[in-house]
C-alpha positions as CSV (number, residue, x, y, z in Angstrom):
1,X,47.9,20.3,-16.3
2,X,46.3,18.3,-14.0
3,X,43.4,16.1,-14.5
4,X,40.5,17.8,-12.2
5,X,41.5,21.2,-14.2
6,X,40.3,20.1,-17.7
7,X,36.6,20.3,-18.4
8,X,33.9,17.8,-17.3
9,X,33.2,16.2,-21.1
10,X,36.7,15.9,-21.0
11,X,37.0,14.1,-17.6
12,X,34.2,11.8,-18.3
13,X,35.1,11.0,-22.0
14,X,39.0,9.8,-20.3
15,X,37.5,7.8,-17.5
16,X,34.7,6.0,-18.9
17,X,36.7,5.2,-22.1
18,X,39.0,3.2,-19.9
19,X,36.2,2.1,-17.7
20,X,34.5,1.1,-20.7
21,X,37.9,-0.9,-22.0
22,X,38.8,-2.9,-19.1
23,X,35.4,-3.8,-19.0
24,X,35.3,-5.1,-22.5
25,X,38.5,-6.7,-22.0
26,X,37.5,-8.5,-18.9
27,X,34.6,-9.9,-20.6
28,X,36.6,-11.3,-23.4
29,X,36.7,-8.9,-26.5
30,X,39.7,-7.4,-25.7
31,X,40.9,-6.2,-28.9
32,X,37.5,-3.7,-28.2
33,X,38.3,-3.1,-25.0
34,X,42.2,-2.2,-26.3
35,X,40.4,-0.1,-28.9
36,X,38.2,1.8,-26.1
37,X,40.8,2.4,-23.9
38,X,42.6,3.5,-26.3
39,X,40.9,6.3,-26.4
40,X,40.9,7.9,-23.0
41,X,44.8,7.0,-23.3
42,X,45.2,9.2,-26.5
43,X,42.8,12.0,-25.1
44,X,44.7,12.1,-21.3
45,X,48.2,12.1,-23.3
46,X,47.0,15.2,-25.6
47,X,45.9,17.4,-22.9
48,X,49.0,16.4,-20.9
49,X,52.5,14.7,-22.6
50,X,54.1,14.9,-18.8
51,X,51.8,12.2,-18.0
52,X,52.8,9.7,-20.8
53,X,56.6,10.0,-19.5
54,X,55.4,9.3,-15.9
55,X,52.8,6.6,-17.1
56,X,56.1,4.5,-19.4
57,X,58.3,5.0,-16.2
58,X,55.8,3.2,-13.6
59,X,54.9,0.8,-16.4
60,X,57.0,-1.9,-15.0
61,X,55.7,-1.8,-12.0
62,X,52.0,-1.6,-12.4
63,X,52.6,-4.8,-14.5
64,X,54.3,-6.4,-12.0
65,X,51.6,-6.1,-9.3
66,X,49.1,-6.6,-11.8
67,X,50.6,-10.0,-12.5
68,X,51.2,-10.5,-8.9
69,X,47.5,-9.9,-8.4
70,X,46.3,-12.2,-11.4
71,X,48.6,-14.8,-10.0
72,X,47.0,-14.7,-6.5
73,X,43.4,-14.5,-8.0
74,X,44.3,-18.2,-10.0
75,X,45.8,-19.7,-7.2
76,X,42.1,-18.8,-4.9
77,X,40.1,-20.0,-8.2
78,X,41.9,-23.1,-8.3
79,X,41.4,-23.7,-4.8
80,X,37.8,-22.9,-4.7
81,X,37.5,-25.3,-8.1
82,X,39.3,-27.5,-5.6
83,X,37.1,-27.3,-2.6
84,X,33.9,-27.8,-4.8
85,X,34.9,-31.0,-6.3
86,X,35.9,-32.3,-3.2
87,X,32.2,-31.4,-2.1
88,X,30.0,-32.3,-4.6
C-alpha cells in the first residue's frame, strides 16, 4: 500500500504526528516529541509492515547523514560564535 492510497485523515494524522515530534524534539522536550512521533510511526507501520522492513534497513544510513549533517551545522555555529566574538 502506498502512502497517497490511504485516506486523507489518515495522511495528515502520519505526517503531522512526525511533524509535530521533530518539532517538539528540536525545541527540547524530546521525550514528547518521541512520544508524538511515535504515533505517525505506529499508524504508517499498521497500514503497511513492508515499510517498517525498508525503514530498519535504511536506518543506518539516514543516521549517518543525519549525523553528518549535525556535525557540519556545529562546526558553522561554532564558527559563527567565533566570528562574533572576534567582533564585538
Amino acid at each position: 500500500m502506498r502512502i497517497r492510497s490511504l485516506p486523507e485523515w489518515k495522511r495528515a494524522l502520519i505526517f503531522s504526528s512526525l511533524g509535530i515530534g521533530v518539532a517538539l524534539a528540536f525545541s527540547g522536550r524530546k521525550l514528547a516529541g518521541a512520544a508524538v512521533a511515535g504515533v505517525g510511526v505506529g499508524m504508517l507501520v499498521s497500514e503497511n509492515r513492508e515499510i517498517l522492513g525498508k525503514v530498519a534497513s535504511e536506518l543506518p544510513r539516514y543516521l549517518e547523514n543525519t549525523s553528518r549533517v549535525m556535525q557540519i551545522a556545529a562546526a558553522v555555529g561554532e564558527r559563527v560564535a567565533a566570528a562574533r566574538a572576534t567582533h564585538s
